[in-house]
SEVO-381427 format. One line per field, with one value per atom (N, C-alpha, C): residue number from 1; x, y, z. Coordinates in nm, 3 decimals, m for minus. Example, Ala and Ser with C-alpha at 12.3 -4.5 7.8 and 13.67 -1.06 7.14 Angstrom:
nr	1|1|1|2|2|2;
east	1.319|1.230|1.320|1.285|1.367|1.290;
north	m0.569|m0.450|m0.330|m0.225|m0.106|0.003;
up	0.780|0.780|0.780|0.708|0.714|0.787;
END
This chain:
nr	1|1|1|2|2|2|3|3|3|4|4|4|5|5|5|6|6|6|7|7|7|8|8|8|9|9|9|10|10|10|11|11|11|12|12|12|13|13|13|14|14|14|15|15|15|16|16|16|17|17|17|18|18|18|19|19|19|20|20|20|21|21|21|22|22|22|23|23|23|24|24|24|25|25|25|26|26|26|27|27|27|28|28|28|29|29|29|30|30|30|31|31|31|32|32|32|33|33|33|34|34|34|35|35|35|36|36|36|37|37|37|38|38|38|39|39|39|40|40|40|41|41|41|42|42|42|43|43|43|44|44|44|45|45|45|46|46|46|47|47|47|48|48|48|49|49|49|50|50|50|51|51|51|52|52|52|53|53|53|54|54|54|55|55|55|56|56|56|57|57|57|58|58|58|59|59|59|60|60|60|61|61|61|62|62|62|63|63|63|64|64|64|65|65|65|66|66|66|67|67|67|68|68|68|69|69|69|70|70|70|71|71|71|72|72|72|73|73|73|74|74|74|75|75|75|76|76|76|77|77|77|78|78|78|79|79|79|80|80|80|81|81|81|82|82|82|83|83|83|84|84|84|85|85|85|86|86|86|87|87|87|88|88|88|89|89|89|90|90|90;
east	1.294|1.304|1.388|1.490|1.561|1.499|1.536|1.490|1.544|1.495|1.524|1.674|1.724|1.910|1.904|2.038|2.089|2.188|2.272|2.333|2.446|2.550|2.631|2.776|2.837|2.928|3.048|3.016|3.151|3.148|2.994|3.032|3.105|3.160|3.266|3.358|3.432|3.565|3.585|3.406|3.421|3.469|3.400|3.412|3.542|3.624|3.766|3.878|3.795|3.919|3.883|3.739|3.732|3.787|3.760|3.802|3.984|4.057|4.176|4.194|4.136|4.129|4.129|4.010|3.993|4.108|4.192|4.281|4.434|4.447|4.541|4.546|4.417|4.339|4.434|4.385|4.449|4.598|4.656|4.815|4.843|4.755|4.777|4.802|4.670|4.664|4.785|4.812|4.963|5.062|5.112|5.222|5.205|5.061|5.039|5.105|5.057|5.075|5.219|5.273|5.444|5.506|5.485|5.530|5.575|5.526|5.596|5.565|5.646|5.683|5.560|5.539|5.382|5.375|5.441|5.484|5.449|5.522|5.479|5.365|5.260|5.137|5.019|5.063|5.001|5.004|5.092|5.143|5.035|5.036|4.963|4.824|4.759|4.626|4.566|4.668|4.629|4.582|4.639|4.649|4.518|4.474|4.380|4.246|4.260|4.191|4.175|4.259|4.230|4.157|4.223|4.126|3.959|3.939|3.761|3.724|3.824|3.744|3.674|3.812|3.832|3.698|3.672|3.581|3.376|3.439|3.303|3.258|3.381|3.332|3.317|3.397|3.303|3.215|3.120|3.024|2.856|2.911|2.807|2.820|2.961|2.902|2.869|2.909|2.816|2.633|2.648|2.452|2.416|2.496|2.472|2.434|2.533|2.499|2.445|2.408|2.284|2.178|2.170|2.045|1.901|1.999|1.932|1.883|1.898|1.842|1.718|1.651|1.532|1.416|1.428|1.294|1.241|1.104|0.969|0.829|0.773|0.670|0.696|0.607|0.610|0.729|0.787|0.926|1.057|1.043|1.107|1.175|1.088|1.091|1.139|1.122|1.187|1.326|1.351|1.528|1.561|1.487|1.580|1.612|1.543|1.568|1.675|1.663|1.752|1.881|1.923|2.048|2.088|2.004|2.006|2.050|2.008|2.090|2.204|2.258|2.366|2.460|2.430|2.586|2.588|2.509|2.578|2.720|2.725|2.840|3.000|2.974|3.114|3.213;
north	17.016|16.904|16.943|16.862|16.864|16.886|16.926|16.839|16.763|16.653|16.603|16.550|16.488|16.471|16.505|16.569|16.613|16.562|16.570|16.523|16.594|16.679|16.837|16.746|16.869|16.814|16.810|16.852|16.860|16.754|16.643|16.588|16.448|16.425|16.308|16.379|16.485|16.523|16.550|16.578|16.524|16.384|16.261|16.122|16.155|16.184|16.124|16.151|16.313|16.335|16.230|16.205|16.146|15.975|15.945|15.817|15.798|15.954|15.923|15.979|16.040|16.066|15.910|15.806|15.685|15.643|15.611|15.548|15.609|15.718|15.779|15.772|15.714|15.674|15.535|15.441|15.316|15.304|15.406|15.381|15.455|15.544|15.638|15.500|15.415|15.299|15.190|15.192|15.137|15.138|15.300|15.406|15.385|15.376|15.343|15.266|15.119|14.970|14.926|15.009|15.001|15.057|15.139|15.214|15.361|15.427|15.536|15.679|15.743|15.860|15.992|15.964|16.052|16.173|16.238|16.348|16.330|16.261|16.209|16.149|16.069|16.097|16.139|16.292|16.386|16.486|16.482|16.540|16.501|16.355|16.261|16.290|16.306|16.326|16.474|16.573|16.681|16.732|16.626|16.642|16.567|16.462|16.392|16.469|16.528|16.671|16.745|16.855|16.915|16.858|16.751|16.680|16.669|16.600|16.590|16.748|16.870|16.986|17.047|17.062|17.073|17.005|16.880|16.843|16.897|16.878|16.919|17.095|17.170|17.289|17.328|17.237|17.197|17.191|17.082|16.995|17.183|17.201|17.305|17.411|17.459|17.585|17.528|17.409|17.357|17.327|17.347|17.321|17.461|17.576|17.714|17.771|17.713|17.772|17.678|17.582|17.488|17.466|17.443|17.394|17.481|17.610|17.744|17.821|17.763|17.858|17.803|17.921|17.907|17.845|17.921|17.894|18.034|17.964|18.032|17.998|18.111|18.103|18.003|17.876|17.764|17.737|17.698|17.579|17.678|17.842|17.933|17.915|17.886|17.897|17.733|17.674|17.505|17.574|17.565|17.581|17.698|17.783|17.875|17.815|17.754|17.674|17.539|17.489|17.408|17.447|17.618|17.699|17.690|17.728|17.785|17.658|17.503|17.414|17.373|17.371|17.373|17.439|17.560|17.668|17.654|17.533|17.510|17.456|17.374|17.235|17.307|17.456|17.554|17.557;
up	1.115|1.026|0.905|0.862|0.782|0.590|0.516|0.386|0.307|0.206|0.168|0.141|0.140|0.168|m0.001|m0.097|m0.215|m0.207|m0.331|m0.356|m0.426|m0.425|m0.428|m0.488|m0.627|m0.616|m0.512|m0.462|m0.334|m0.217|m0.220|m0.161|m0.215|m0.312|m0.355|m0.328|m0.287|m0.218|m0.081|m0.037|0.105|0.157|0.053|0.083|0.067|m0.003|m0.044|0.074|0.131|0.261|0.361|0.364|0.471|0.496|0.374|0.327|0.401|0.367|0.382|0.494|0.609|0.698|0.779|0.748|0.792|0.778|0.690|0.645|0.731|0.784|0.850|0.990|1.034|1.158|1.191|1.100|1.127|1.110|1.059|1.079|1.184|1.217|1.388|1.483|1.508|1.546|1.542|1.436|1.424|1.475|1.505|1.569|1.681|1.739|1.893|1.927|1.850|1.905|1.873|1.772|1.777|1.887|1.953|2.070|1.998|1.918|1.865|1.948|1.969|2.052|2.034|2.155|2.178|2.120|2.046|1.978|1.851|1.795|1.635|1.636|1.781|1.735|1.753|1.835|1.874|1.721|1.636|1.587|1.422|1.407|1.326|1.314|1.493|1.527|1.470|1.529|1.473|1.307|1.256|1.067|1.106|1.144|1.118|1.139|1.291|1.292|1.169|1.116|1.079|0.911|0.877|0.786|0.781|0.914|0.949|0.956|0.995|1.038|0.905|0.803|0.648|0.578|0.613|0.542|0.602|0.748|0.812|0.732|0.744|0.699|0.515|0.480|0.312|0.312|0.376|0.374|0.429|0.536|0.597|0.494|0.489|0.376|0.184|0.139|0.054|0.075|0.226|0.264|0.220|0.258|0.265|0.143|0.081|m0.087|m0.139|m0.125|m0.243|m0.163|m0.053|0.019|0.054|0.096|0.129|0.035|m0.086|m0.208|m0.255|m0.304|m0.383|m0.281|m0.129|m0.066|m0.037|m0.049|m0.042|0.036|0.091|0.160|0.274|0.289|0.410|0.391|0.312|0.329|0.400|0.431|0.445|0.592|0.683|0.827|0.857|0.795|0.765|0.742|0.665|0.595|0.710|0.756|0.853|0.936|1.030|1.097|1.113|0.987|0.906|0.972|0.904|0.891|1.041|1.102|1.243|1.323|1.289|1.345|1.336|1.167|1.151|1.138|1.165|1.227|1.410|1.431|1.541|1.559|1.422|1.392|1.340|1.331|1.312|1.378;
END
Protein backbone atom coordinates (compact mmCIF):
# COMPACT_ATOMS: atom_id res chain seq x y z
CA UNK A 1 0.00 0.00 0.00
CA UNK A 2 1.07 3.22 -1.08
CA UNK A 3 1.14 6.47 1.31
CA UNK A 4 -0.51 9.25 1.34
CA UNK A 5 -0.08 11.13 -2.25
CA UNK A 6 2.50 14.68 -1.47
CA UNK A 7 2.93 17.13 -3.09
CA UNK A 8 7.09 17.88 -4.25
CA UNK A 9 8.40 20.72 -5.88
CA UNK A 10 9.33 18.97 -8.92
CA UNK A 11 6.13 17.89 -9.59
CA UNK A 12 4.88 21.36 -11.45
CA UNK A 13 7.85 20.62 -13.91
CA UNK A 14 6.78 17.27 -14.26
CA UNK A 15 3.18 18.71 -15.31
CA UNK A 16 4.85 21.16 -17.62
CA UNK A 17 6.94 18.41 -19.69
CA UNK A 18 4.15 16.49 -19.72
CA UNK A 19 1.70 19.05 -20.62
CA UNK A 20 4.13 19.66 -23.64
CA UNK A 21 4.76 16.29 -24.32
CA UNK A 22 0.63 16.18 -24.80
CA UNK A 23 0.82 18.98 -26.91
CA UNK A 24 3.68 17.46 -29.31
CA UNK A 25 1.43 14.35 -29.43
CA UNK A 26 -1.27 16.19 -31.29
CA UNK A 27 0.91 17.79 -33.88
CA UNK A 28 2.59 14.14 -34.24
CA UNK A 29 -1.15 13.42 -35.10
CA UNK A 30 -1.18 16.14 -37.48
CA UNK A 31 2.10 15.01 -39.49
CA UNK A 32 0.30 11.70 -39.71
CA UNK A 33 -2.91 12.93 -41.21
CA UNK A 34 -0.91 15.35 -43.55
CA UNK A 35 0.93 12.45 -45.00
CA UNK A 36 4.39 13.44 -43.58
CA UNK A 37 7.38 11.12 -44.21
CA UNK A 38 7.66 8.26 -41.73
CA UNK A 39 11.04 9.44 -40.71
CA UNK A 40 10.28 12.84 -39.48
CA UNK A 41 7.70 11.03 -37.47
CA UNK A 42 9.52 8.38 -36.12
CA UNK A 43 11.92 10.92 -35.46
CA UNK A 44 9.05 13.39 -33.59
CA UNK A 45 7.93 10.15 -31.56
CA UNK A 46 11.21 9.50 -30.24
CA UNK A 47 11.54 13.22 -28.60
CA UNK A 48 8.10 12.56 -27.38
CA UNK A 49 9.56 9.43 -25.80
CA UNK A 50 12.23 10.64 -24.37
CA UNK A 51 10.11 13.55 -22.83
CA UNK A 52 7.55 11.02 -20.87
CA UNK A 53 10.89 8.92 -19.94
CA UNK A 54 12.62 12.36 -18.55
CA UNK A 55 9.67 13.06 -16.67
CA UNK A 56 8.79 9.42 -15.44
CA UNK A 57 12.39 9.33 -14.01
CA UNK A 58 12.02 12.87 -12.21
CA UNK A 59 8.95 11.91 -10.82
CA UNK A 60 10.50 8.16 -9.14
CA UNK A 61 13.73 9.54 -8.02
CA UNK A 62 11.81 12.74 -6.48
CA UNK A 63 9.66 9.65 -4.58
CA UNK A 64 13.26 8.45 -3.55
CA UNK A 65 14.42 11.42 -1.93
CA UNK A 66 11.20 12.86 -0.28
CA UNK A 67 8.98 9.99 0.16
CA UNK A 68 11.48 7.48 1.64
CA UNK A 69 12.63 9.70 4.33
CA UNK A 70 12.03 9.88 7.87
CA UNK A 71 10.45 6.26 8.29
CA UNK A 72 10.30 4.37 11.28
CA UNK A 73 9.40 1.26 13.01
CA UNK A 74 5.73 -0.06 11.28
CA UNK A 75 5.51 2.44 8.49
CA UNK A 76 9.27 0.99 7.53
CA UNK A 77 8.31 -2.27 5.73
CA UNK A 78 5.29 -0.10 4.04
CA UNK A 79 7.65 2.42 2.26
CA UNK A 80 10.12 -0.56 1.51
CA UNK A 81 7.90 -2.08 -0.17
CA UNK A 82 6.57 1.13 -1.59
CA UNK A 83 10.43 1.46 -3.07
CA UNK A 84 10.50 -2.04 -4.13
CA UNK A 85 7.38 -1.41 -6.45
CA UNK A 86 8.45 1.45 -7.92
CA UNK A 87 11.90 0.69 -9.21
CA UNK A 88 9.98 -1.55 -11.11
CA UNK A 89 8.84 1.62 -13.41
CA UNK A 90 12.96 2.33 -14.31
Amino acid sequence: MSPPSRKHATHADIVLRLRRAEGHIRAIVGMIEQGRPCLDLAQQLLAVEKAIVEAKRTLIHDHIDHCLDEVDGAEAAARLEDFRLITRYL
